[in-house]
DOKOLKE-857548 format. One record per residue (C-alpha): x, y, z; residue number from 1. Coordinates in pm, whole numbers. Example, Ala and Ser with C-alpha at 12.3 -4.5 7.8 and 13.67 -1.06 7.14 Angstrom:
REM residues 2
@px = 1230 py = -450 pz = 780 n = 1
@px = 1367 py = -106 pz = 714 n = 2
This chain:
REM residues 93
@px = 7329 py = 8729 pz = 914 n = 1
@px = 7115 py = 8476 pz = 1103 n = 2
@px = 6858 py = 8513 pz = 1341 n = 3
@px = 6785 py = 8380 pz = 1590 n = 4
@px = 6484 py = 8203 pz = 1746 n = 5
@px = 6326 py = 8462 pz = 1993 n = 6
@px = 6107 py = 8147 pz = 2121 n = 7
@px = 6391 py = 7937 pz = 2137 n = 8
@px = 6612 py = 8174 pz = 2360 n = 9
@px = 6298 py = 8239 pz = 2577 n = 10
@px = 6247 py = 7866 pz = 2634 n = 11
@px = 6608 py = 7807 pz = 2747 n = 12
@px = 6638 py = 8089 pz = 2947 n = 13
@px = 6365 py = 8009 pz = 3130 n = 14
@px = 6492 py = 7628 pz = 3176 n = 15
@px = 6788 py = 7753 pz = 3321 n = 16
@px = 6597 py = 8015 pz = 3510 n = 17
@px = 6380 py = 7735 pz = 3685 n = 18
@px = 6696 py = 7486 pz = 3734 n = 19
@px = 6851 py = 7739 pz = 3948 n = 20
@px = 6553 py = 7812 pz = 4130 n = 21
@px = 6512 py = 7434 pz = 4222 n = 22
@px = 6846 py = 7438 pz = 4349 n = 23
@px = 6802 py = 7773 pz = 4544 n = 24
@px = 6477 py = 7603 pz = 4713 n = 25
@px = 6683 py = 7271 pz = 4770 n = 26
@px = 6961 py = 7489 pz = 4935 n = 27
@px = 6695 py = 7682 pz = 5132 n = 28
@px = 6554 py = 7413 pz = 5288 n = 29
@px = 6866 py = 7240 pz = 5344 n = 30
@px = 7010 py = 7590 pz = 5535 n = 31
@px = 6661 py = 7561 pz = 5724 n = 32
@px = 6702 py = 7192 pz = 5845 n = 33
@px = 7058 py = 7297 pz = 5979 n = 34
@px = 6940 py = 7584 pz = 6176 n = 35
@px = 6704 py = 7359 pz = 6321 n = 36
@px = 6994 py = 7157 pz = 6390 n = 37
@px = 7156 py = 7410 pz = 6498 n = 38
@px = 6887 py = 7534 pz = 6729 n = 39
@px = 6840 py = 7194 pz = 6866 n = 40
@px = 7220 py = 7168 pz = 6988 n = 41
@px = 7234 py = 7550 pz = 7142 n = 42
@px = 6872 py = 7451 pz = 7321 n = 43
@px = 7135 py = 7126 pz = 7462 n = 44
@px = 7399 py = 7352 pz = 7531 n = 45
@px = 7239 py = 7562 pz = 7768 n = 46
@px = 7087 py = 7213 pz = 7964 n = 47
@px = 7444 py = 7102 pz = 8002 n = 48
@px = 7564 py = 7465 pz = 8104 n = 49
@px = 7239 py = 7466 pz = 8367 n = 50
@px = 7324 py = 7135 pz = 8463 n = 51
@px = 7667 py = 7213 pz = 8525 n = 52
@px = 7562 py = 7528 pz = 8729 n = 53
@px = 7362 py = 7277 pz = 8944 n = 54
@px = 7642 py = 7097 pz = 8985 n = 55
@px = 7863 py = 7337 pz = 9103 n = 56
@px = 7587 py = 7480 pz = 9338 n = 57
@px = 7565 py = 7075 pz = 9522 n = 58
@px = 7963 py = 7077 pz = 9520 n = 59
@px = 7981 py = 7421 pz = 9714 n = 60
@px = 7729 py = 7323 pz = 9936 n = 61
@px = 7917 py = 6975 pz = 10019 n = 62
@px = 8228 py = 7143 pz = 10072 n = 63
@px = 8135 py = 7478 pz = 10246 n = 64
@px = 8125 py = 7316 pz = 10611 n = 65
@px = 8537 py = 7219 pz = 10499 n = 66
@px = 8571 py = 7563 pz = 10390 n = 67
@px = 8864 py = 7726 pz = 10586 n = 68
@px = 8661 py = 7988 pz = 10833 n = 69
@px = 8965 py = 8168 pz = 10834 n = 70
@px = 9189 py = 8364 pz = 10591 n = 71
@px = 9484 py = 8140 pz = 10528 n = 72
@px = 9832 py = 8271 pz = 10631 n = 73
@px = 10080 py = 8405 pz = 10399 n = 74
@px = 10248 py = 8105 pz = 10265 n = 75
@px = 10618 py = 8166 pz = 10349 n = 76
@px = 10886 py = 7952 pz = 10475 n = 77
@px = 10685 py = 7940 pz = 10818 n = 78
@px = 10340 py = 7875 pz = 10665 n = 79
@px = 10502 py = 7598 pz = 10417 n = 80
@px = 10640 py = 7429 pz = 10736 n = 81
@px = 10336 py = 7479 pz = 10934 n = 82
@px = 10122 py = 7263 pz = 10650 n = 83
@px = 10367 py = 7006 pz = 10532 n = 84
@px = 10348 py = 6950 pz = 10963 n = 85
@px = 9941 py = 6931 pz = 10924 n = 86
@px = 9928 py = 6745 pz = 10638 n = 87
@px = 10213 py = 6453 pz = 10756 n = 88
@px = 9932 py = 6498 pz = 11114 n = 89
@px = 9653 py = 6679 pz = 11099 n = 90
@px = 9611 py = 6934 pz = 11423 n = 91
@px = 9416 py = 6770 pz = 11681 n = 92
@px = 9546 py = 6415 pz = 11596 n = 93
């Protein structure tokens, strides 16, 4: 029966322990740079979404003075007529 090396074993094992522990910190830092990335893009995200809100905010203001101060009517046959009529001339025209 042979034997084996105990030295031998140790010193490969180890090898392959410290390979995959290179790679592990390699993959680490790589996950690490992408949630940074990550991060980065949310943080832009929520600038476009706040920008957007802003927006909205300066398009409701614009428009509120056109705002019907009304309700509208029902739209039936009566109301349908009554806007096709206002939009071929408006009221007051």
């Amino acid at each position: 029966m042979a034997r084996h090396n105990n030295t031998q074993i140790d010193t490969t094992n180890q090898a392959a322990v410290d390979a995959y522990n290179r790679e592990a910190d390699q993959l680490n830092a790589q996950k690490d740079q992408l949630n940074a990335e990550a991060d980065r893009l949310n943080a832009r995200v929520d600038e476009y979404e706040q920008e957007f809100d802003r927006f909205l905010a300066q398009c409701g203001d614009y428009y509120e003075p056109f705002a019907p101060q009304q309700p509208a009517r029902p739209l039936n046959s009566a109301g349908l007529t009554d806007l096709t009529a206002n939009l071929v001339q408006p009221p007051g025209e």
